[in-house]
C-alpha positions as CSV (number, residue, x, y, z in Angstrom):
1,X,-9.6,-21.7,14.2
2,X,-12.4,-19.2,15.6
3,X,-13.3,-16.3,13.5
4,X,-11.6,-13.3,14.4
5,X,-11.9,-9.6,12.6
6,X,-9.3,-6.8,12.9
7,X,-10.2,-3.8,14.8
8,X,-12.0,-1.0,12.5
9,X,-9.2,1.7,13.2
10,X,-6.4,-1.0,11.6
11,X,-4.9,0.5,8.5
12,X,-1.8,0.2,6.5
13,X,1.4,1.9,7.9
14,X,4.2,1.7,5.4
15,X,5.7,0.5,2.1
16,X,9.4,-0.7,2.3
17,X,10.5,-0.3,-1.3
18,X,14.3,-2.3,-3.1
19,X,15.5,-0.1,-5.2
20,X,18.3,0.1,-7.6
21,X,19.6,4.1,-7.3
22,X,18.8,5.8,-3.8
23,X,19.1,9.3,-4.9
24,X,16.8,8.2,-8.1
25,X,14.1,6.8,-6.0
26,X,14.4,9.7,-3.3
27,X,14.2,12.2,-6.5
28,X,10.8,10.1,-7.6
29,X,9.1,9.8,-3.7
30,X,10.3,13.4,-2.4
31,X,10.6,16.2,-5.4
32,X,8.1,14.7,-7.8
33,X,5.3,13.0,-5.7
34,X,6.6,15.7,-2.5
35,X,6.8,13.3,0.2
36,X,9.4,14.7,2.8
37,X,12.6,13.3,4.2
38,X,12.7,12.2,7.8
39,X,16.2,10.6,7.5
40,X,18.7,9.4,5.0
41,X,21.7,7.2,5.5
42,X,24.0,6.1,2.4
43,X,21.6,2.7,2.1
44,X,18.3,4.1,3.3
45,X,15.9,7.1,3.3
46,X,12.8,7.2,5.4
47,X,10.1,9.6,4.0
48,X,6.6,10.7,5.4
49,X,3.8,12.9,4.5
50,X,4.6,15.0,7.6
51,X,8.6,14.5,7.7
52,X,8.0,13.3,11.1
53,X,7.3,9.6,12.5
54,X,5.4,7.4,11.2
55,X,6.8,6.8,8.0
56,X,4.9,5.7,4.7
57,X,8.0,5.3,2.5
58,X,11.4,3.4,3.2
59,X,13.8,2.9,0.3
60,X,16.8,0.7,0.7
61,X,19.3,0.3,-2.0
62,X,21.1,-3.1,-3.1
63,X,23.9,-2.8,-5.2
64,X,23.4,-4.5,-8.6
65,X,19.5,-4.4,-8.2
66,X,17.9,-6.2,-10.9
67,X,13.7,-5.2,-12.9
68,X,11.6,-7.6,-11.0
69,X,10.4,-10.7,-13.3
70,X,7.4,-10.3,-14.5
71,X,5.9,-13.7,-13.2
72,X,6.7,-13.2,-10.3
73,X,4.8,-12.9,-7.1
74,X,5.3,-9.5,-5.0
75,X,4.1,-6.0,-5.3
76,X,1.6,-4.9,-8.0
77,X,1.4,-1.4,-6.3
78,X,1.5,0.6,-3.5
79,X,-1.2,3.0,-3.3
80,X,-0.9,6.7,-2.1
81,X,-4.4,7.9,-0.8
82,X,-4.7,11.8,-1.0
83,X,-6.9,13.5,1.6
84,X,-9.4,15.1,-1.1
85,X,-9.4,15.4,-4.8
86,X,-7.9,19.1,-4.8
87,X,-4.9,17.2,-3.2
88,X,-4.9,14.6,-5.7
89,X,-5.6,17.1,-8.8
90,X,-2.3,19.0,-7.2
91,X,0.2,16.2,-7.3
92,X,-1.1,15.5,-10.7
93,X,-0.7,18.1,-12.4
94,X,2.5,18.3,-10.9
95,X,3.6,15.3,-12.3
96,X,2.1,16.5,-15.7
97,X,4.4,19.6,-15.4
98,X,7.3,17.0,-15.0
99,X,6.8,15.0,-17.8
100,X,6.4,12.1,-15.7
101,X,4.2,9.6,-17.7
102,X,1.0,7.6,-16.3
103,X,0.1,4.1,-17.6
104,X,-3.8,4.5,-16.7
105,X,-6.6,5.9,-15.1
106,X,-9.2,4.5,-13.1
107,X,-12.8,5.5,-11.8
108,X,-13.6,2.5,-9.2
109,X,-16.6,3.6,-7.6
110,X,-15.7,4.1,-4.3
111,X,-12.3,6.0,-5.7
112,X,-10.6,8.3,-8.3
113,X,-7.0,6.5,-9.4
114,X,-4.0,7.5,-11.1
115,X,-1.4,4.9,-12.6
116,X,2.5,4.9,-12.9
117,X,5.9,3.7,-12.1
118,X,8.5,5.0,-10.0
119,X,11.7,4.8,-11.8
120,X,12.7,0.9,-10.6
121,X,8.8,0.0,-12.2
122,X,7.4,-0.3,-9.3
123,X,3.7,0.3,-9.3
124,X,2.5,3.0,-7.6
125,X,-0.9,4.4,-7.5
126,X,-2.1,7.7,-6.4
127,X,-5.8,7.9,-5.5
128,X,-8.6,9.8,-3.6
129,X,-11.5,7.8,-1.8
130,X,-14.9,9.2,-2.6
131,X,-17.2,9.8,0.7
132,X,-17.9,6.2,2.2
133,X,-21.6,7.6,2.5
134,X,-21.3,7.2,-1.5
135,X,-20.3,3.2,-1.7
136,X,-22.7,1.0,-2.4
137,X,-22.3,-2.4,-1.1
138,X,-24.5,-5.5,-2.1
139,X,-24.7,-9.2,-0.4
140,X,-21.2,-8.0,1.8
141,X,-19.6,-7.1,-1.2
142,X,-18.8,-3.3,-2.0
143,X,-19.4,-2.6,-5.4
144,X,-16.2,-1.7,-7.6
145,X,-15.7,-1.3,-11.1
146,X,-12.4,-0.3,-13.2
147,X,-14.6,2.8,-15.7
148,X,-13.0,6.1,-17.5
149,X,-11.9,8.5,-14.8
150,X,-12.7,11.9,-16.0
151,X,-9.0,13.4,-15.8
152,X,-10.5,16.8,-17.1
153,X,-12.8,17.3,-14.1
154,X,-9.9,16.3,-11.9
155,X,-7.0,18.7,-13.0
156,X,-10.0,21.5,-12.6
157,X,-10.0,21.2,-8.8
158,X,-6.5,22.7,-9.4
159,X,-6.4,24.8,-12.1
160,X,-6.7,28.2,-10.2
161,X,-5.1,27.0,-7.0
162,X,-2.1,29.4,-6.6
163,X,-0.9,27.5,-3.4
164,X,3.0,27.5,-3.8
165,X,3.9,23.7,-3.7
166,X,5.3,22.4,-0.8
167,X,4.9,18.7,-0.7
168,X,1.8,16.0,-0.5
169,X,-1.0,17.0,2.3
170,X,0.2,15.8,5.5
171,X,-2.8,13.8,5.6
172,X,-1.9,11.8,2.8
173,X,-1.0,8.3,3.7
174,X,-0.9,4.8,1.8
175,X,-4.2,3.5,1.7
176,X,-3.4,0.3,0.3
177,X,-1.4,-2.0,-0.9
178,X,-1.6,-4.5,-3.8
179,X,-0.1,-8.1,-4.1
180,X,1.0,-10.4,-6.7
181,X,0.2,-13.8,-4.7
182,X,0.6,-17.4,-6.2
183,X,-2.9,-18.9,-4.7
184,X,-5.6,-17.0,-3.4
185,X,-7.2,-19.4,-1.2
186,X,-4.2,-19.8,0.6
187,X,-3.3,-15.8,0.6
188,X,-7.3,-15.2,1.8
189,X,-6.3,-18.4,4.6
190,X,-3.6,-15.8,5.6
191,X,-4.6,-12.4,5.4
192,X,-8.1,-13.5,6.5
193,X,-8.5,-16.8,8.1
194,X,-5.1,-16.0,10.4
195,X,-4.9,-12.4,10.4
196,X,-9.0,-11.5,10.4
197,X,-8.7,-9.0,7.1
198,X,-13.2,-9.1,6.2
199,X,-13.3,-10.2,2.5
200,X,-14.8,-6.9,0.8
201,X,-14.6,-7.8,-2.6
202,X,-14.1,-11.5,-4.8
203,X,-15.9,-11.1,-8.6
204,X,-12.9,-9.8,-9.9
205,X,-11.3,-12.2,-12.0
206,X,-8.1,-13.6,-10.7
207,X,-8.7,-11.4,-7.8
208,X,-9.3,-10.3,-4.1
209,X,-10.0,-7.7,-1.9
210,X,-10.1,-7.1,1.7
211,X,-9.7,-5.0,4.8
212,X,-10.6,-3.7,8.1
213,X,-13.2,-1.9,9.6
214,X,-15.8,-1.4,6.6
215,X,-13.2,0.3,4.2
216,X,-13.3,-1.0,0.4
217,X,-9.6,-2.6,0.6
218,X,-6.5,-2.2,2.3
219,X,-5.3,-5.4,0.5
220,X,-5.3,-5.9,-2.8
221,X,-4.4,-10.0,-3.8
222,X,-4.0,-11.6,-7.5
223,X,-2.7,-14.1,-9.4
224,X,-2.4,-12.6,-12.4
225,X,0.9,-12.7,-12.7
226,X,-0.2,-16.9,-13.0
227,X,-1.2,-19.3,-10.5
228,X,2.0,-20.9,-8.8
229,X,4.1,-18.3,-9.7
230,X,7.4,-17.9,-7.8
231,X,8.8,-15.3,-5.6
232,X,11.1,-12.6,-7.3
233,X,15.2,-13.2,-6.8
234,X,16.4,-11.7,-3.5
235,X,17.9,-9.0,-5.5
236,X,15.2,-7.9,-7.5
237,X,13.6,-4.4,-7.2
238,X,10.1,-5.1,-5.1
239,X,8.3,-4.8,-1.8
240,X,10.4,-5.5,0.7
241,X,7.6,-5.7,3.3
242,X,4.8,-3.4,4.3
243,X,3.2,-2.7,7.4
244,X,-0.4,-3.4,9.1
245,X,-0.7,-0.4,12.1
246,X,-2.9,-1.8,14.7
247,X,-4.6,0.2,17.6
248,X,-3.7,-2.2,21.2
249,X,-1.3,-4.7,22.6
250,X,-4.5,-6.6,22.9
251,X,-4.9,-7.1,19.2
252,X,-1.1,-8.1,19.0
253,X,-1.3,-10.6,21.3
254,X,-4.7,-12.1,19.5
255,X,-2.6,-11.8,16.3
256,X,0.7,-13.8,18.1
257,X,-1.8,-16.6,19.5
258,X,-3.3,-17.2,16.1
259,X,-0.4,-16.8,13.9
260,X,1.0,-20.2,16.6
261,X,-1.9,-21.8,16.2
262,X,-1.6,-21.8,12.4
263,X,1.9,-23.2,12.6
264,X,3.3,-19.4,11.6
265,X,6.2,-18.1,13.1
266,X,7.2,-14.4,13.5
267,X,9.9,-12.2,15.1
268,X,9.1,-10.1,18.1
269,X,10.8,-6.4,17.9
270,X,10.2,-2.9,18.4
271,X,9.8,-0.6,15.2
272,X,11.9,2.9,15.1
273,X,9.6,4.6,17.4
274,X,9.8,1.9,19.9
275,X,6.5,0.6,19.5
276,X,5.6,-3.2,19.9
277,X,5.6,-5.1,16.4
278,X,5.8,-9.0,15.0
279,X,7.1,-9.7,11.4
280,X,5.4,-12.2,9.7
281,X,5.5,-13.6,6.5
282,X,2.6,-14.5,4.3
283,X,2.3,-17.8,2.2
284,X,4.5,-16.0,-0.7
285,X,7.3,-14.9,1.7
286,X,6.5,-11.6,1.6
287,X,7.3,-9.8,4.8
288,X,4.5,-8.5,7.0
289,X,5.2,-6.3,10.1
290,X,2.1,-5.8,12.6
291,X,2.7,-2.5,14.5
292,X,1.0,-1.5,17.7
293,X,0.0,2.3,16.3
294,X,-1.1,4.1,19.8
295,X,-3.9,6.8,18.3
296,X,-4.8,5.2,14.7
């Protein structure tokens, strides 16, 4: 197959989240982290930074949702990417203020990263990139590491801001999302190989990282959940499927041509704002829609 890369302006659109309570999850993604509602239904709520299209969260309910199994391939996390660190030092503290509890946090290099679960135990990170001027990359490879973040410095960006609360930045978005995968030659053959993601990062143990247009990931890949390991039960908690917003039809039709030449079938359809989009689904089963995003 001839080498192909994704256009620099692709990015990740949304995160389709199972749950196991609607008005739990909605309480989690709108009050707590301040995402805002664009529409609810007795089954699903569609949130966004903005409250307006394009979404970044969907929740759907299933009745009698079970936890996810821990071996199991699926989502590790989605990550929420905050315009600046003031943003990020907000929603922190906020979450602080709520007693909501973190399981980590991360200085990576080219980032600043908090660590939690929503209330299903779905990971969810909430980060801020640091100025790509400030990333150092070496043979390809941008350097990342997993050091101390200095959570003192970063709840100081905020400590005299008097602005009343009102939600997340409406330039917050998800920056990336990370993946519980059962091989990872044949999820780079996928995501890179088919799809053209560049490979941005592979000395992690047990792990991969790639993206589009320079940035440090929008994909995070692993198998440390174990190699082989099987899809969660259809009625687990999980990713239901997340989105990849490209800029052109052009780039669609690239992506429709390759994913045929690998043997890959998809489903043509329009998303809710009537843009083009394929569904795919990666060599785990997990569902991948490919939106034509006019303006990214």
């Amino acid at each position: 197959m001839t080498t192909f890369r994704l256009p620099a302006a692709t990015q990740i659109g949304h995160a389709h989240l199972q749950v196991s309570d609607l008005a739990r999850a909605i309480n989690f993604y709108k009050e707590l982290v301040g995402f805002k509602e664009i529409n609810c239904n007795d089954e699903t709520a569609v949130l966004s930074a903005t409250g307006k299209l394009p979404a970044h969260i969907l929740l759907t309910a299933r009745a009698g949702a079970k936890p996810k199994p821990s071996r199991t391939t699926g989502l590790y996390h989605i990550a929420i990417r905050f315009p600046n660190r003031r943003e990020l030092s907000r929603v922190f503290r906020r979450l602080i203020e709520q007693t909501w509890p973190f399981q980590g946090f991360a200085d990576h290099l080219v980032s600043e990263a908090l660590y939690l679960s929503d209330p299903d135990d779905n990971g969810v990170e909430l980060y801020t990139d640091r100025p790509r001027e400030q990333w150092r990359w070496r043979n390809g490879a941008v350097e990342m590491a997993t050091d101390p973040l200095d959570v003192d410095n970063l709840l100081r960006e905020s400590e005299n801001d008097l602005t009343p609360w009102n939600g997340v930045h409406p330039n917050t978005d998800i920056g990336h999302v990370h993946l519980h995968v059962s091989d990872l030659q044949k999820a780079e053959a996928f995501y890179h190989d088919v799809l053209g993601f560049d490979v941005t990062q592979r000395s992690y143990p047990g792990a991969l990282f790639i993206s589009a247009g320079g940035y440090h990931h929008h994909l995070g890949l692993n198998i440390w959940a174990g190699k082989g390991a099987p899809p969660p039960p259809p009625e687990a908690v999980g990713l239901l499927s997340f989105s990849i917003s490209i800029p052109d039809e052009a780039t669609l039709e690239i992506l429709k041509k390759r994913l045929q030449a690998a043997g890959l079938s998809f489903e043509n359809r329009n998303d809710s704002m009537n843009q083009s989009s394929i569904l795919a689904r990666d060599q785990d089963g997990n569902s991948v829609e490919i939106v034509v995003l006019d303006g990214i």
